[in-house]
NUMIMAR-95997 format. One line per 8 residues: their letters; for each residue y, x, z of C-alpha. Coordinates in nm, 4 decimals. Layout:
! residues N
a = Y X Z | ... .
***
This chain:
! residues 289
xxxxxxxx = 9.3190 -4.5236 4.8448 | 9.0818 -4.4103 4.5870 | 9.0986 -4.1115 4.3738 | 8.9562 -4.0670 4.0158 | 8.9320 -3.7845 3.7642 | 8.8351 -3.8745 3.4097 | 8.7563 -3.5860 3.1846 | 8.5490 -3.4906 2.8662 .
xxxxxxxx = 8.1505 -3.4693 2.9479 | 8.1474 -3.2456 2.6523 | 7.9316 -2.9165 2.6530 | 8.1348 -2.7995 2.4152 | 8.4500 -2.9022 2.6040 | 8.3976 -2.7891 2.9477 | 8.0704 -2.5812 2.9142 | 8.0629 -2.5627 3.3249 .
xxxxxxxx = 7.9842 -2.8879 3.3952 | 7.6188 -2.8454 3.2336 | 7.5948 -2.4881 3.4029 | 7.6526 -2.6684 3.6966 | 7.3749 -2.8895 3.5995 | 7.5292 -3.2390 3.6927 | 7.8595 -3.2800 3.5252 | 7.9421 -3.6137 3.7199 .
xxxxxxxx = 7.8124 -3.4270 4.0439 | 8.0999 -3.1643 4.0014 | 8.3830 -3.4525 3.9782 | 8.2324 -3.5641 4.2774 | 8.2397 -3.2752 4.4415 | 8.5867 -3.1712 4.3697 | 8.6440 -3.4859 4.6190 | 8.6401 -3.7636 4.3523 .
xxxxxxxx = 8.5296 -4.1211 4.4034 | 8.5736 -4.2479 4.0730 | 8.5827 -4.2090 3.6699 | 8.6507 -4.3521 3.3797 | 8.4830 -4.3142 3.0573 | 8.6259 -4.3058 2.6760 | 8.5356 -4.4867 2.3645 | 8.4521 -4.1415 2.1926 .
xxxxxxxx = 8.1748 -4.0106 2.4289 | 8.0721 -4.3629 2.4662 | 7.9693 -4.4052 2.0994 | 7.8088 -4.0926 2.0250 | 8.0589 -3.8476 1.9668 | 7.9679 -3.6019 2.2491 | 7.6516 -3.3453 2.2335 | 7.2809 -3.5124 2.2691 .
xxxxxxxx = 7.2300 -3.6861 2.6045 | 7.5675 -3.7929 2.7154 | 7.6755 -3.9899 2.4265 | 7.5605 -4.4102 2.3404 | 7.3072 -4.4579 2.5754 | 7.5045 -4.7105 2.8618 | 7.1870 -4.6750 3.1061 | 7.1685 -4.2918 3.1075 .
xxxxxxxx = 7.5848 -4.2620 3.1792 | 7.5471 -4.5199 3.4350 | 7.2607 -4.3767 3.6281 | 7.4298 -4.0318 3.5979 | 7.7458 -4.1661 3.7751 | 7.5902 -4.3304 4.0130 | 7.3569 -4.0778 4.1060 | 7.7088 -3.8602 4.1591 .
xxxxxxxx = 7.8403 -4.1156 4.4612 | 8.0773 -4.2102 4.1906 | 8.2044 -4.5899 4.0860 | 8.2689 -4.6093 3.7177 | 8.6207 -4.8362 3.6599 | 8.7806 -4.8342 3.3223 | 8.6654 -4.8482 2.9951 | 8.9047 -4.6491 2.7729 .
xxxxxxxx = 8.9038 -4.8640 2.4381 | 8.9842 -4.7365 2.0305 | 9.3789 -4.7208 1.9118 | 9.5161 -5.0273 1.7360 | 9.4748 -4.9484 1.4303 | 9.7784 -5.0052 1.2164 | 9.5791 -5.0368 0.8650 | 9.3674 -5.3354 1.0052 .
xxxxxxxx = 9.4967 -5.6627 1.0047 | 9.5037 -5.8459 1.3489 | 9.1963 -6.0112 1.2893 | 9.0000 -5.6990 1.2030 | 9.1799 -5.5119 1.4931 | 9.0168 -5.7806 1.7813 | 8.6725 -5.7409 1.6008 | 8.7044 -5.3576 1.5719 .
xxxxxxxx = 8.7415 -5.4139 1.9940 | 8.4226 -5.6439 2.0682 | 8.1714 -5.4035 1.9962 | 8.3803 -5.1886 2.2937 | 8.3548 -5.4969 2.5072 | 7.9770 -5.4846 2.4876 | 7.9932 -5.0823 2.5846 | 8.2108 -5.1941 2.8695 .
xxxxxxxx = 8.0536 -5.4646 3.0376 | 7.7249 -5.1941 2.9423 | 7.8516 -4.9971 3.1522 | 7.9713 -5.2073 3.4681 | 8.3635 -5.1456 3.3843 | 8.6128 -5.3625 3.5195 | 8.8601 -5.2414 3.3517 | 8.9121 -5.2444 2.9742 .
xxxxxxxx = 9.2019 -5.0433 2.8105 | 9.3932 -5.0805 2.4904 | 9.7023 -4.8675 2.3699 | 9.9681 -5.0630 2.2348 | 9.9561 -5.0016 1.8131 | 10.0427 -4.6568 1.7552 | 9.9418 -4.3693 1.4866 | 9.8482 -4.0491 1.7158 .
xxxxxxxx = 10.1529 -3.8570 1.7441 | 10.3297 -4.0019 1.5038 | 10.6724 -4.1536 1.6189 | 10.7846 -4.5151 1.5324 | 11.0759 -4.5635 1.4185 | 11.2626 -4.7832 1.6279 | 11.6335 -4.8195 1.5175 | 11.5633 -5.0918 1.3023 .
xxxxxxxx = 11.5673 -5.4508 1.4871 | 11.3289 -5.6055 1.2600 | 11.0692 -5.3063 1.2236 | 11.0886 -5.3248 1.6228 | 11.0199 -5.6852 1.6231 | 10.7394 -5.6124 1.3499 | 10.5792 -5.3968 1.6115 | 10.5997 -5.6425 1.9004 .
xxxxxxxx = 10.4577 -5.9248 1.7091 | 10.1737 -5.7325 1.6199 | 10.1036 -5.6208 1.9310 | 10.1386 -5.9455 2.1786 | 9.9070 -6.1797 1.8914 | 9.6508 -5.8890 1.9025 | 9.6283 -5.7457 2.2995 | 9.6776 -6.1624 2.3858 .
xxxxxxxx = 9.3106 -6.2167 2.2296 | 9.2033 -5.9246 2.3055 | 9.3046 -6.0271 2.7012 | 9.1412 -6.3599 2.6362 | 8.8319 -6.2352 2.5357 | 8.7948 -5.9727 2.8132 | 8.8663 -6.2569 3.0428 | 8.5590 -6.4385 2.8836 .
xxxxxxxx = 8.3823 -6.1478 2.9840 | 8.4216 -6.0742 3.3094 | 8.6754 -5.7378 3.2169 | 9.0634 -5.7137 3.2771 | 9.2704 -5.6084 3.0129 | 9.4969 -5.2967 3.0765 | 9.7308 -5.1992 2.8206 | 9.8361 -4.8125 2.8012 .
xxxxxxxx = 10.2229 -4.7105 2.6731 | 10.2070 -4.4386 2.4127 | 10.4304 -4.1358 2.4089 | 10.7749 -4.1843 2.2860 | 10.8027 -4.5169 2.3068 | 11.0852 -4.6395 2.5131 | 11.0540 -4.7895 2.8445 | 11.2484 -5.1330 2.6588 .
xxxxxxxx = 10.9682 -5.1878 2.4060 | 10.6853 -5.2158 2.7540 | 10.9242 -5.4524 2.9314 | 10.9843 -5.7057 2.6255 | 10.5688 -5.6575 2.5637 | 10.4760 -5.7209 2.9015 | 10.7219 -6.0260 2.9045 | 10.5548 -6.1971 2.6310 .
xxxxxxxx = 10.1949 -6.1275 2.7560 | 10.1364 -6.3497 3.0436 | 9.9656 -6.1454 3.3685 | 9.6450 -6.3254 3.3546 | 9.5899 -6.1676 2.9957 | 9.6850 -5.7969 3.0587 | 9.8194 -5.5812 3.3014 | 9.9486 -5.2319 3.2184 .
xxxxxxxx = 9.8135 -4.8690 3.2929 | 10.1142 -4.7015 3.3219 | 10.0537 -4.2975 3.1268 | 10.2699 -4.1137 3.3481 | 10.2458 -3.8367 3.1240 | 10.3138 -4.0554 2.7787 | 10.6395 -4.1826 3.0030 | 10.7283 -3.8473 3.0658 .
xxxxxxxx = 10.7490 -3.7946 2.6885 | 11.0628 -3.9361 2.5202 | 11.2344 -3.9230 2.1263 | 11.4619 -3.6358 2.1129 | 11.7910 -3.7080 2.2427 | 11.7287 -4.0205 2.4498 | 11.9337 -4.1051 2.7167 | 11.7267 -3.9404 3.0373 .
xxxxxxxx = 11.4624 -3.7203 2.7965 | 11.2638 -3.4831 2.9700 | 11.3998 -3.1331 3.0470 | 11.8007 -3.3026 3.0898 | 11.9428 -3.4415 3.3542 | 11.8144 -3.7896 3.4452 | 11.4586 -3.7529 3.3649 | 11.3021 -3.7880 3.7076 .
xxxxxxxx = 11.5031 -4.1008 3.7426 | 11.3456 -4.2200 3.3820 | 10.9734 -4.1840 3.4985 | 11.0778 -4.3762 3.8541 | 11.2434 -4.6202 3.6206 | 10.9587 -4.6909 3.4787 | 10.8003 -4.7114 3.7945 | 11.0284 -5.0077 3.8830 .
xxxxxxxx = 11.0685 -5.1664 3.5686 | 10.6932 -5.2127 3.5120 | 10.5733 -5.2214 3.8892 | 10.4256 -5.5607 3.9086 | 10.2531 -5.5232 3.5918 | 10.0870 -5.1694 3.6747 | 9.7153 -5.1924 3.7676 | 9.5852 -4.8132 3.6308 .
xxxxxxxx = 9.7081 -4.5109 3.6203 | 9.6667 -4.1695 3.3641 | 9.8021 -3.9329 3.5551 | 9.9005 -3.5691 3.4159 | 10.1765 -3.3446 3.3372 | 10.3678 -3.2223 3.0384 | 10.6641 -2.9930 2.9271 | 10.8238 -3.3208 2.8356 .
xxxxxxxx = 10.7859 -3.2742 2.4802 | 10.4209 -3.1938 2.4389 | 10.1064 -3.4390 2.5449 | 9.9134 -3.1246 2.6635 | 9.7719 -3.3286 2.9961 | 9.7827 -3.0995 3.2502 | 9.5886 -3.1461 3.5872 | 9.8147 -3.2985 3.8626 .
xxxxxxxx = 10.0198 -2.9474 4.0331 | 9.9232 -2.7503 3.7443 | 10.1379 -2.4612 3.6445 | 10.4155 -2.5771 3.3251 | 10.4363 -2.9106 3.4052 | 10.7857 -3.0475 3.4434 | 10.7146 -3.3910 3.6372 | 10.7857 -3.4374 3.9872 .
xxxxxxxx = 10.4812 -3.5498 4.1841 | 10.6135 -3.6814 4.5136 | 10.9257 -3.8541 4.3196 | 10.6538 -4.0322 4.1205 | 10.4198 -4.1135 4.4266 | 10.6857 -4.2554 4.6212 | 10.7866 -4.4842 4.3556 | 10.4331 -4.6004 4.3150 .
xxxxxxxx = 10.4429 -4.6454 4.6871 | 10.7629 -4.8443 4.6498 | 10.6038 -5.0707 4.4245 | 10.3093 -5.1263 4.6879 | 10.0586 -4.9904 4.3905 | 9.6583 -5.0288 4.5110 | 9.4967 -4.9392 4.2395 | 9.3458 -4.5660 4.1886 .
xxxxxxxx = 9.4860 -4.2569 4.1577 | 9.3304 -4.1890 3.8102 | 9.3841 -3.8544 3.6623 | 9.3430 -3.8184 3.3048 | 9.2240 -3.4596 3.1316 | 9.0674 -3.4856 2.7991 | 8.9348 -3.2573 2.5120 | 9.3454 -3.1257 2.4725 .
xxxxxxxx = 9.3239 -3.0238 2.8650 | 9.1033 -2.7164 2.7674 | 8.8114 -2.6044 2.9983 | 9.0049 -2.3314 3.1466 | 9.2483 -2.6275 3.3124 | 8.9888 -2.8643 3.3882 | 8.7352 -2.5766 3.5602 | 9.0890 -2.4952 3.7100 .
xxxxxxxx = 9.1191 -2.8848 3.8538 | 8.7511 -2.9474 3.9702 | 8.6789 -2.6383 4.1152 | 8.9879 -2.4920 4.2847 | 9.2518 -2.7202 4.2885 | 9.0049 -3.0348 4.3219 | 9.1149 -3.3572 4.4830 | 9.3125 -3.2570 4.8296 .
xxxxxxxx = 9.6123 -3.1301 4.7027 | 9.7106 -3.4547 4.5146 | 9.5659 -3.6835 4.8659 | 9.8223 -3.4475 5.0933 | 10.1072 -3.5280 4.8115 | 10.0165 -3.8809 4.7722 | 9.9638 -3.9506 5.1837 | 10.3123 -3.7258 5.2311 .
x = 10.5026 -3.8859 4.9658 .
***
């Protein structure tokens, strides 16, 4: 099994990593063996030196003993029509395949941390349409390419609206990386939200439910209400670690154990992953789960 820890290469962000003077040398050496990279840093949003250039990010990974997986793609964007949507995601193809991904992931269409509204039949079906003509091009074309498409389920969207996607989107366009900390967020007053009785069975139902579909992972923790993305074990998190390994288990999951800490993780929580908690803790829970 492989273990992965995907994080911010920000200065600003997680000013460590560039005291340490190889940020990709400290993931490896909290034990990692792989990472993932995001469509923000990717472009050019982070500082000077880690941001568009494909060849430098590459070579720095490498250099670290790590192997670079999944490319972490832009929102659907909701505005755009379905057309403009696929072309908005071709220029992140090139950065991908850049960058030796195999992996290339999309979110289902969502407005950050907005809630849809889904208790109308035909705004629900409105949503699905979109999203199965756009992520089955957008799988076609990354097949083209040599990259798998992995589609990522936002918070507060029910377990039901992944299972009717992922029935209308055949496997050989798009598998799923399953957010365990988006699943552990749910609308007020579902059946099974977090922090009520039920909710460890709702994050091992989707587990089950989506199993054969599940080929990534983002993996961190939450008061069930907040997407805050605590490490793996961290203080305030609410979801339970060995329920959720053994259900991966159950599922016979091969894929990596990809943790997930961006920008809202904080440096404080990330120093606190990479250089005391680091990777052993979660290979004891996952090997003893």
């Amino acid at each position: 099994m492989r273990y992965g820890c995907e994080i911010n290469i920000s200065a600003e962000i997680a000013p460590f990593l560039y005291e340490a003077g190889d940020p990709y040398g400290v993931i490896a050496s909290a034990g990692f063996d792989t990472t993932d990279v995001s469509w923000d840093t990717q472009l050019g949003a982070a500082p000077a030196g880690v941001g568009a250039d494909a060849a430098f990010r590459v070579n720095a990974v490498s250099r670290a003993g790590l192997d670079l997986i999944c490319f972490h793609s832009d929102l659907l964007d909701a505005k755009r029509t379905i057309k403009e949507n696929i072309v908005m995601q071709q220029r992140h193809m090139q950065s991908a395949r850049d960058l030796g991904c195999s992996l290339f992931l999309v979110h289902s269409l969502w407005v950050n941390y907005a809630p849809f509204d889904f208790s109308c039949d035909d705004t629900r079906r409105r949503y699905i349409d979109f999203d199965v003509q756009t992520l089955q091009e957008i799988g076609s074309q990354c097949r083209a390419q040599g990259l798998s498409l992995v589609i990522e389920n936002n918070p507060m969207f029910p377990l039901s609206y992944y299972v009717e996607l992922f029935d209308e989107i055949p496997p050989q366009n798009a598998g799923m990386c399953l957010d365990v900390g988006h699943a552990n967020i749910q609308s007020p007053g579902s059946p099974g939200s977090p922090g009520t009785p039920g909710s460890e069975t709702l994050l091992t139902d989707w587990i089950h439910a989506l199993g054969h579909r599940i080929e990534h992972l983002h993996l961190h923790g939450n008061d069930g209400k907040n997407d805050v993305h605590l490490p793996i074990l961290a203080p305030g998190g609410i979801v339970d670690w060995k329920a959720c390994f053994h259900a991966l288990k159950a599922i016979n999951y091969c894929g990596v154990i990809q943790e997930e800490l961006p920008p809202m993780t904080g440096a404080k929580r990330i120093r606190w992953a990479l250089l005391e908690r680091g990777v052993g803790p979660i290979r004891e829970l996952w090997e003893s789960s």
